[in-house]
PLY file of the C-alpha trace (Angstrom):
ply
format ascii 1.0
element vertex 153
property float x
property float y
property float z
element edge 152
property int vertex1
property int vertex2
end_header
-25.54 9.83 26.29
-22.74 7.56 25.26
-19.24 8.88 25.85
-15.74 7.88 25.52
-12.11 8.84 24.59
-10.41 8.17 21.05
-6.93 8.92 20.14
-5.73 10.47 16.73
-2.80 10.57 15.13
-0.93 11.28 11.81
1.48 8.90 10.07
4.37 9.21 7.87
2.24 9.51 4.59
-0.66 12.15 6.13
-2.83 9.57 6.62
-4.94 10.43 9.75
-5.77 7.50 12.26
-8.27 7.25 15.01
-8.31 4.57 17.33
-10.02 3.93 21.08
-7.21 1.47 21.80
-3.98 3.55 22.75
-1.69 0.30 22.85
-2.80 0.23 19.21
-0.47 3.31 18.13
2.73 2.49 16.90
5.68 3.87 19.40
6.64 6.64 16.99
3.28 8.28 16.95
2.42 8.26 20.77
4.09 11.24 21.19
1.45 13.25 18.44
-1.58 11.35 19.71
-4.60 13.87 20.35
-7.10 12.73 22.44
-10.43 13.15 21.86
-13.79 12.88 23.69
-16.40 11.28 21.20
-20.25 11.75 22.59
-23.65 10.81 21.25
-25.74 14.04 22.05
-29.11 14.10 21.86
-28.99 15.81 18.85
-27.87 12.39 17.25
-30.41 10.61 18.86
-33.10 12.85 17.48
-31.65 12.32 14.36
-31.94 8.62 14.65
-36.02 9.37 15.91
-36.76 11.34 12.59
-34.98 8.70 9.83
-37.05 5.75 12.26
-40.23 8.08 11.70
-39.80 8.96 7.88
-39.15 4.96 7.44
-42.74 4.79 9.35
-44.28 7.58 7.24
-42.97 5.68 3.88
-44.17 2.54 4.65
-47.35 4.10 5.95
-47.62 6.15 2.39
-46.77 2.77 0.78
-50.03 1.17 2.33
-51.99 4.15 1.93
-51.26 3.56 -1.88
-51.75 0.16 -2.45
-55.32 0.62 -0.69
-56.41 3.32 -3.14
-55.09 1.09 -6.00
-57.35 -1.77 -4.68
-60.12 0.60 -4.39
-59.33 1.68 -8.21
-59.10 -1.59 -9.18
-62.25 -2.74 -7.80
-64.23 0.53 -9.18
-62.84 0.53 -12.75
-61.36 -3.25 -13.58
-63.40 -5.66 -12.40
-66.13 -5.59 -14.67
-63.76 -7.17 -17.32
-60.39 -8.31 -14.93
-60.38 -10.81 -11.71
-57.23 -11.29 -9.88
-58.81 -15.12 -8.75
-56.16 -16.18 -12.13
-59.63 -16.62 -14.37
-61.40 -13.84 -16.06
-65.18 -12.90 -15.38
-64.85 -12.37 -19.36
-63.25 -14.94 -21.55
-62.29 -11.12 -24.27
-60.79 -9.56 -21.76
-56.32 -10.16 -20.75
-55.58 -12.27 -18.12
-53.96 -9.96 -15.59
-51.87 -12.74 -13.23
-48.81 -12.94 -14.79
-49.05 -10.83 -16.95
-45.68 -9.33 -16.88
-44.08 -12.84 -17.99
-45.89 -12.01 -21.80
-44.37 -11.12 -24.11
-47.06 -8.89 -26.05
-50.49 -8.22 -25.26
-53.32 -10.08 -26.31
-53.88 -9.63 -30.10
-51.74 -7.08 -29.93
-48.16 -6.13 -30.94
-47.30 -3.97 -28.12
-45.03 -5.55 -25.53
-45.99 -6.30 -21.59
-44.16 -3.64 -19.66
-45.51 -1.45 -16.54
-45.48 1.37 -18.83
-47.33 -0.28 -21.30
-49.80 -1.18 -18.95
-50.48 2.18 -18.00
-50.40 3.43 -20.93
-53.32 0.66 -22.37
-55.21 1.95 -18.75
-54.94 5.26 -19.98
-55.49 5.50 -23.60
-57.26 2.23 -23.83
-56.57 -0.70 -26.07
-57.99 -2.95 -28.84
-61.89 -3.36 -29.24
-62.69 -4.16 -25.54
-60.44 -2.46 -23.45
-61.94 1.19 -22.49
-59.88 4.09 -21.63
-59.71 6.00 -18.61
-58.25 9.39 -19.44
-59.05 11.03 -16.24
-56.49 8.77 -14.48
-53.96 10.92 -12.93
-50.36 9.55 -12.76
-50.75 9.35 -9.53
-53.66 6.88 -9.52
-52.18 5.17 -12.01
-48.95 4.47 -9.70
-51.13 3.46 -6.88
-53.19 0.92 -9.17
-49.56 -0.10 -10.17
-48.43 -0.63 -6.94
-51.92 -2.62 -6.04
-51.29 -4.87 -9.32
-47.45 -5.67 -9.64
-47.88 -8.58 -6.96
-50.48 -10.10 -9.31
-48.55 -9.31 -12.93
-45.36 -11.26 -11.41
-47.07 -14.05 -10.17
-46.37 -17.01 -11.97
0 1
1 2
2 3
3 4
4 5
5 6
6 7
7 8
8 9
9 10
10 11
11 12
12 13
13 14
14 15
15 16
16 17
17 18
18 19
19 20
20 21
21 22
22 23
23 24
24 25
25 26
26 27
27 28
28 29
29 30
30 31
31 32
32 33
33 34
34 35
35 36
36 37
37 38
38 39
39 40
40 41
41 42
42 43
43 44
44 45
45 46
46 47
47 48
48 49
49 50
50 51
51 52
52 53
53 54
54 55
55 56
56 57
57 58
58 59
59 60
60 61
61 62
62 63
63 64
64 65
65 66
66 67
67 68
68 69
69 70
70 71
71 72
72 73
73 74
74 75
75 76
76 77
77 78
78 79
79 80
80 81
81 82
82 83
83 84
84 85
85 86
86 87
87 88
88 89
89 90
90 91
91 92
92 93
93 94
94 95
95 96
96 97
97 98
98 99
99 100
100 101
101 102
102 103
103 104
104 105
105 106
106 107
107 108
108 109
109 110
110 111
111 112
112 113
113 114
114 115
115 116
116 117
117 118
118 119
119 120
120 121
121 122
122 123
123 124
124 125
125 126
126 127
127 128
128 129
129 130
130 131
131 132
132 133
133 134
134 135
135 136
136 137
137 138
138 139
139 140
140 141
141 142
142 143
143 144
144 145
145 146
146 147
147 148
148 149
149 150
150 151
151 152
């Protein structure tokens, strides 16, 4: 438990002040000063356990996620799509750095994330199948897998 004393006071203008240092308060407001004990409970500590815990449970969530989009990836891409920066199929789009075109291969549609999911989804041109059963959710975590690779330059 941390503990100490503050001192507050209230100037001229209703602005209120708090300070720990009493030989900080100007003369004419000693005589209002209030002093206050200031603790760190354990209640505040807890709360400093549960953010440290819900940062570990994010980034936990985050890793979880990028795992099941490599495991997507490799189960529904890789037939056409490497991530080596060469394709095992001259037809299909090269996926590293992908992001830096400006439209897709023989295509008009510009290179966004949304686009890309929306190609993975609905499919696009001759060669590129669909995959309708693709919930959003898969399709963030085969987002999250890929964006490394789609920046890369």
């Amino acid at each position: 438990m941390i503990a100490g004393e503050f001192y507050k006071w209230t100037d001229k203008k209703g602005t209120v002040h708090f300070t720990d240092n009493y030989l900080s308060i100007p003369h004419e407001y000693r005589h209002q000063i209030k002093i206050q004990k200031m603790e760190e409970t354990s209640e505040k500590k807890m709360e400093g356990i549960a953010a440290e815990l819900l940062i570990k449970k994010s980034v936990n969530e985050e890793r979880k996620a990028i795992s099941d989009g490599e495991k997507a990836f490799n189960e529904k891409c890789t037939k056409c799509h490497s991530l080596s920066g060469k394709n095992q199929d001259d037809s299909a789009t090269q996926l590293v750095g992908l992001l830096y075109s400006d439209k897709f291969k023989e295509s008009t549609l510009p290179v966004s994330e949304d686009s890309v999911k929306r190609i993975i989804k609905e499919g696009g041109g001759e060669d590129m199948p669909s995959f309708p059963e693709m919930t959003d959710k898969e399709l963030n975590e085969l987002m999250r897998y890929l964006i490394p690779y789609l920046k890369k330059k």
